[in-house]
C-alpha positions as CSV (number, residue, x, y, z in Angstrom):
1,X,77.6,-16.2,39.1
2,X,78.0,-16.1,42.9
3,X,76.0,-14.5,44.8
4,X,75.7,-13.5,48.6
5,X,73.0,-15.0,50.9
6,X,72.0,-15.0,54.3
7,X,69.9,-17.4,56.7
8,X,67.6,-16.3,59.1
9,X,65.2,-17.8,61.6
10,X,62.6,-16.7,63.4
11,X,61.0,-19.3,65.8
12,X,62.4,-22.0,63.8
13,X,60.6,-20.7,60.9
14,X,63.9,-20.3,58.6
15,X,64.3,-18.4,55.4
16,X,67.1,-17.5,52.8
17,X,67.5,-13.7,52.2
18,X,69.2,-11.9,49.5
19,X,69.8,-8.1,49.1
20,X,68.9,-7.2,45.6
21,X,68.9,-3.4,45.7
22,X,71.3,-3.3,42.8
23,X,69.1,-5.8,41.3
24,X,71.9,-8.4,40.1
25,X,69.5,-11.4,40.6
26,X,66.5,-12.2,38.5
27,X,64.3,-14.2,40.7
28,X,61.6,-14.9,38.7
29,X,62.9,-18.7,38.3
30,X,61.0,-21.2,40.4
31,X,63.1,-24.1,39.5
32,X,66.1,-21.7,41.0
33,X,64.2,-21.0,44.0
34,X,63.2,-24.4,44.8
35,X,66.5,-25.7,44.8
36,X,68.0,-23.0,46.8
37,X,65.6,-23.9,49.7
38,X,66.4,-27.4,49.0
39,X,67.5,-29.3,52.6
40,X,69.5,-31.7,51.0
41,X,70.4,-29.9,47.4
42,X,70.8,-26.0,48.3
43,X,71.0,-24.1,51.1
44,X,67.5,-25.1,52.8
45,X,64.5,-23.0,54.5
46,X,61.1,-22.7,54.3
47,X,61.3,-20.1,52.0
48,X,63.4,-17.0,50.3
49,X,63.3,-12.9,50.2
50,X,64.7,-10.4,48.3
51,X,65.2,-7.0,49.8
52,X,64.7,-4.3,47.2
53,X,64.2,-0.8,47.1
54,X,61.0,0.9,46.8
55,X,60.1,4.5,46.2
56,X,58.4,5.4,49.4
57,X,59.0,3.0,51.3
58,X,62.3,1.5,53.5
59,X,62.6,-1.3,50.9
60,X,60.4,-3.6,49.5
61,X,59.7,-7.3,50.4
62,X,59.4,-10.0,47.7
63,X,58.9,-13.3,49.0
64,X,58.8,-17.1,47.6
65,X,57.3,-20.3,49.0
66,X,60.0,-23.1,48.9
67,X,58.1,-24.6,45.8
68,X,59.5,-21.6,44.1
69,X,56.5,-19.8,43.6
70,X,55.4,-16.4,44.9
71,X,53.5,-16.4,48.0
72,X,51.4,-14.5,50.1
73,X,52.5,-12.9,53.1
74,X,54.9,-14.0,55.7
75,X,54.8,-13.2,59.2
76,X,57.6,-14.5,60.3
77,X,59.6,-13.5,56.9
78,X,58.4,-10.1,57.6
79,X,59.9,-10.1,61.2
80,X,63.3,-11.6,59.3
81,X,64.0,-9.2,56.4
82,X,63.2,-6.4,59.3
83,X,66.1,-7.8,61.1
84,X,68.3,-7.9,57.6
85,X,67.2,-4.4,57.0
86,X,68.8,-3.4,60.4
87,X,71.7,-5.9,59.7
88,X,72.6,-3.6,56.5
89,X,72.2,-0.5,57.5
90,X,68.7,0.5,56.2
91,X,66.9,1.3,59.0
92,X,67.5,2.1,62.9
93,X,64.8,1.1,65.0
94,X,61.2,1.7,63.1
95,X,60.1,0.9,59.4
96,X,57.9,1.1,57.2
97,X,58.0,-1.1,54.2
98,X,56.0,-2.8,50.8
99,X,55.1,-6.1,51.0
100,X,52.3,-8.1,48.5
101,X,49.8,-7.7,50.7
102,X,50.8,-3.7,51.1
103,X,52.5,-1.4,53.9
104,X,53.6,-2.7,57.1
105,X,55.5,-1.1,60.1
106,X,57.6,-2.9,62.5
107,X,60.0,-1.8,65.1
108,X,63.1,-3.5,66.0
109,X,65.1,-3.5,69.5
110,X,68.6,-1.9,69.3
111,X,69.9,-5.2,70.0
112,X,68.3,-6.4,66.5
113,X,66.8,-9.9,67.5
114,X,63.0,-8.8,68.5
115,X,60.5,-7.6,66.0
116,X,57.4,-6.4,66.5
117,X,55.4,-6.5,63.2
118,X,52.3,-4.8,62.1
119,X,50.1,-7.2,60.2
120,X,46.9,-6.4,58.1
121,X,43.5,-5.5,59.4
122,X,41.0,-8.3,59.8
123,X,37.2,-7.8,58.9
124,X,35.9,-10.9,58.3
125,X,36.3,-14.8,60.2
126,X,34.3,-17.6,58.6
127,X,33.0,-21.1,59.7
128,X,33.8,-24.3,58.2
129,X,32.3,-26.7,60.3
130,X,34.0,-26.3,63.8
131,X,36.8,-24.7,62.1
132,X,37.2,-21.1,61.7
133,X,38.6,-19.3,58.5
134,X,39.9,-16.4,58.3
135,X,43.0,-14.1,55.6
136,X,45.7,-12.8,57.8
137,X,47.6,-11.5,54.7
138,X,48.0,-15.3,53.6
139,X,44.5,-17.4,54.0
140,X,44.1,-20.0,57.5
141,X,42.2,-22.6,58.4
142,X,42.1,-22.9,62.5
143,X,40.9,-26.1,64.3
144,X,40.7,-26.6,67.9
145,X,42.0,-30.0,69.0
146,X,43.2,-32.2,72.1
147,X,46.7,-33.9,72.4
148,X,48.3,-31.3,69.9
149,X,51.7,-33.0,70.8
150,X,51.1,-36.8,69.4
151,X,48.9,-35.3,66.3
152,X,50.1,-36.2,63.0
153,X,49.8,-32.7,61.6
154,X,51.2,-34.0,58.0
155,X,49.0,-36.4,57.5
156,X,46.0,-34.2,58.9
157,X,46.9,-31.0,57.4
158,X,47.9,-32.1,54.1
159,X,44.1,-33.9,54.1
160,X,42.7,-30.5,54.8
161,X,44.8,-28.1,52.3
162,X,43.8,-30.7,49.7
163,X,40.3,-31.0,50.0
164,X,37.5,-30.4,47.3
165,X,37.5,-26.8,48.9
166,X,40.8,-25.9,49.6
167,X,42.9,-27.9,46.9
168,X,42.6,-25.1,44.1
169,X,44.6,-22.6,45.8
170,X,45.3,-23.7,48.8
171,X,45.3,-22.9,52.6
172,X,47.3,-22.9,55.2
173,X,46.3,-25.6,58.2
174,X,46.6,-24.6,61.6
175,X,45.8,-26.6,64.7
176,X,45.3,-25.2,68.2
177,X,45.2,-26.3,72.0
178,X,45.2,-23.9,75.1
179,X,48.5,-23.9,76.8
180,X,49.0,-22.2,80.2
181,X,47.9,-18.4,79.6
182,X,47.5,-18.5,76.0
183,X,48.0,-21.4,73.3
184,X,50.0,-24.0,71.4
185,X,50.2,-24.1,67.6
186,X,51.0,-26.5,65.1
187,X,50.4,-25.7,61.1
188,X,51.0,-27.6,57.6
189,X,51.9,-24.9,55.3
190,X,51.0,-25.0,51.8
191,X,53.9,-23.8,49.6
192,X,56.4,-25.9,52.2
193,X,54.2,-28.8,51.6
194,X,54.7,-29.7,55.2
195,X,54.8,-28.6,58.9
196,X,56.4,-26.0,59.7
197,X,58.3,-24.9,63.1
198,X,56.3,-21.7,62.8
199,X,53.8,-19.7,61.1
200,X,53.4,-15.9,61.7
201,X,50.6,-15.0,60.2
202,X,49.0,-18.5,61.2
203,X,49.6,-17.8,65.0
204,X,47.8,-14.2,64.4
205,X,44.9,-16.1,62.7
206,X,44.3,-18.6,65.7
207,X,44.8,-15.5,68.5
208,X,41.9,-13.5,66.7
209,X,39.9,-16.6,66.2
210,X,40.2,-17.8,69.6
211,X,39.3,-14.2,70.8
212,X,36.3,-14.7,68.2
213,X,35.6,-18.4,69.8
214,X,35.4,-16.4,73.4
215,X,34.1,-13.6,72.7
216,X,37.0,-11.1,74.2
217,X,36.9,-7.8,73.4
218,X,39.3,-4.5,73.8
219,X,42.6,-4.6,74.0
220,X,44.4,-8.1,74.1
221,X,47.1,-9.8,74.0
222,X,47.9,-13.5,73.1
223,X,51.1,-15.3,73.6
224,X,51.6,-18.7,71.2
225,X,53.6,-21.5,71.8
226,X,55.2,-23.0,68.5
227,X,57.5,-26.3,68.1
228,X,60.1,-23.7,67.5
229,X,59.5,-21.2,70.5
230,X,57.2,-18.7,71.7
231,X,55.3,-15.6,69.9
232,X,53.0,-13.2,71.1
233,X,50.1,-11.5,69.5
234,X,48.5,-8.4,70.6
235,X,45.7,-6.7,68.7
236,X,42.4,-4.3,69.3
237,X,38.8,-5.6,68.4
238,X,35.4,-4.8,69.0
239,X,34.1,-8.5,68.1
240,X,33.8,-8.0,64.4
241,X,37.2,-6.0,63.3
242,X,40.3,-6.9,64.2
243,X,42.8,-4.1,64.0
244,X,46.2,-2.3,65.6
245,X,47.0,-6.1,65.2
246,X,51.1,-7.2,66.3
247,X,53.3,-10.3,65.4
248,X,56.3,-10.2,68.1
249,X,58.9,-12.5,68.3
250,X,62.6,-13.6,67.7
251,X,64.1,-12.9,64.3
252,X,68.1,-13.9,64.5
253,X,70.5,-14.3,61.7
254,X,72.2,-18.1,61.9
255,X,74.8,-18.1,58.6
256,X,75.7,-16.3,55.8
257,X,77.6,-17.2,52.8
258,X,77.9,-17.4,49.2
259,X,76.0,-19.4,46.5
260,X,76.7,-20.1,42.7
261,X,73.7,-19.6,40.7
């Protein structure tokens, strides 16, 4: 069967959609969705959605790792499949839609390329070590370091997501450097196996950390440099929640075409 899919990016971070309203495609099939996100064997990214429709809700997000298996949330996949929705007709300007780790609203500009994305409340940021830990809708691991640019963030973060702690289910590895007004970000995600250009809700995790590391307060906001552009986080906290928390940023459509599954 042949089936239509689109590509989208959103600071690098690239991802396969499908729109499965009519549900044609069962995507419980990991072996499926592993070679569709293939670089060399399928169509490639660093991960794959399906839009489907939700009672209550705009539509529903359902979202796989590129190892095929179903993930936790996605910043920047969120920002993406907000841009789709637009893209087909679903929504105007404002949403509100179901993804695994529950509701989210986003707005959109008219032109369609800039999403602003609503992301889960934060409670609680732990230590390990230096480090801090902390579950923006998908769990991170945030490390402070000099000369970001010549780190070897594979080799480093895959030691990290496969430690005796983190090996059993995982985390996401994010390493941080201030850069100009805010900071620079480069993370091994686990499901990709790899770096990545860009990782929403690992940039949200490392601007409420560092606002936990500096004890800021109120209203901020935090723009984050990523190998594959620039993001911006703004959020509210008192020092201990995190909440009215925002993932902004490009979210731009790069191909479409059709795939025989």
């Amino acid at each position: 069967m042949k089936i239509k899919f689109y590509k989208y990016q959103g600071a690098g971070n690239d991802f396969i959609l499908m729109d499965n309203r009519k549900n044609e495609v069962d995507h419980h099939h990991p072996k499926l969705i592993s070679r569709l996100c293939d670089r060399r064997f399928g169509i490639g990214g660093d991960g794959m959605m399906f839009l489907q429709d939700k009672a209550g809700y705009d539509f529903e997000m359902v979202y796989y790792n590129a190892d095929g298996q179903p993930s936790s949330m996605c910043g920047n996949g969120g920002r993406c499949i907000v841009a789709f929705a637009k893209y087909l007709g679903i929504i105007d300007t404002e949403t509100d839609f179901l993804a695994v780790d529950g509701p989210h609203h986003a707005k959109i500009s008219a032109a369609g390329d800039w999403v602003s994305l609503q992301m889960i409340d934060v409670d609680e940021i732990s230590h390990d070590g230096d480090a801090y830990v902390l579950d923006t809708g998908s769990p991170h691991y945030i490390e402070l370091v000099n000369n970001l640019e010549s780190k070897d963030v594979y080799q480093d973060g895959y030691a990290i997501r496969n430690n005796a702690t983190y090996k059993a289910k995982g985390i996401n590895v994010n390493f941080v450097e201030p850069a100009n007004d805010g900071y620079f970000v480069r993370t091994f995600e686990r499901g990709v196996e790899d770096e990545t250009y860009a990782c929403g809700t690992g940039v949200t995790a490392v601007a409420l950390a560092m606002a936990k590391h500096h004890n800021q307060t109120g209203k901020l906001n935090t723009p984050i440099k990523v190998l594959g552009g620039d993001l911006n986080i703004r959020f509210e906290t008192d020092g201990k929640h995190f909440s009215h928390i925002f993932l902004e940023g490009p979210a731009v459509q790069s191909f479409s075409g059709e795939v025989e599954i």
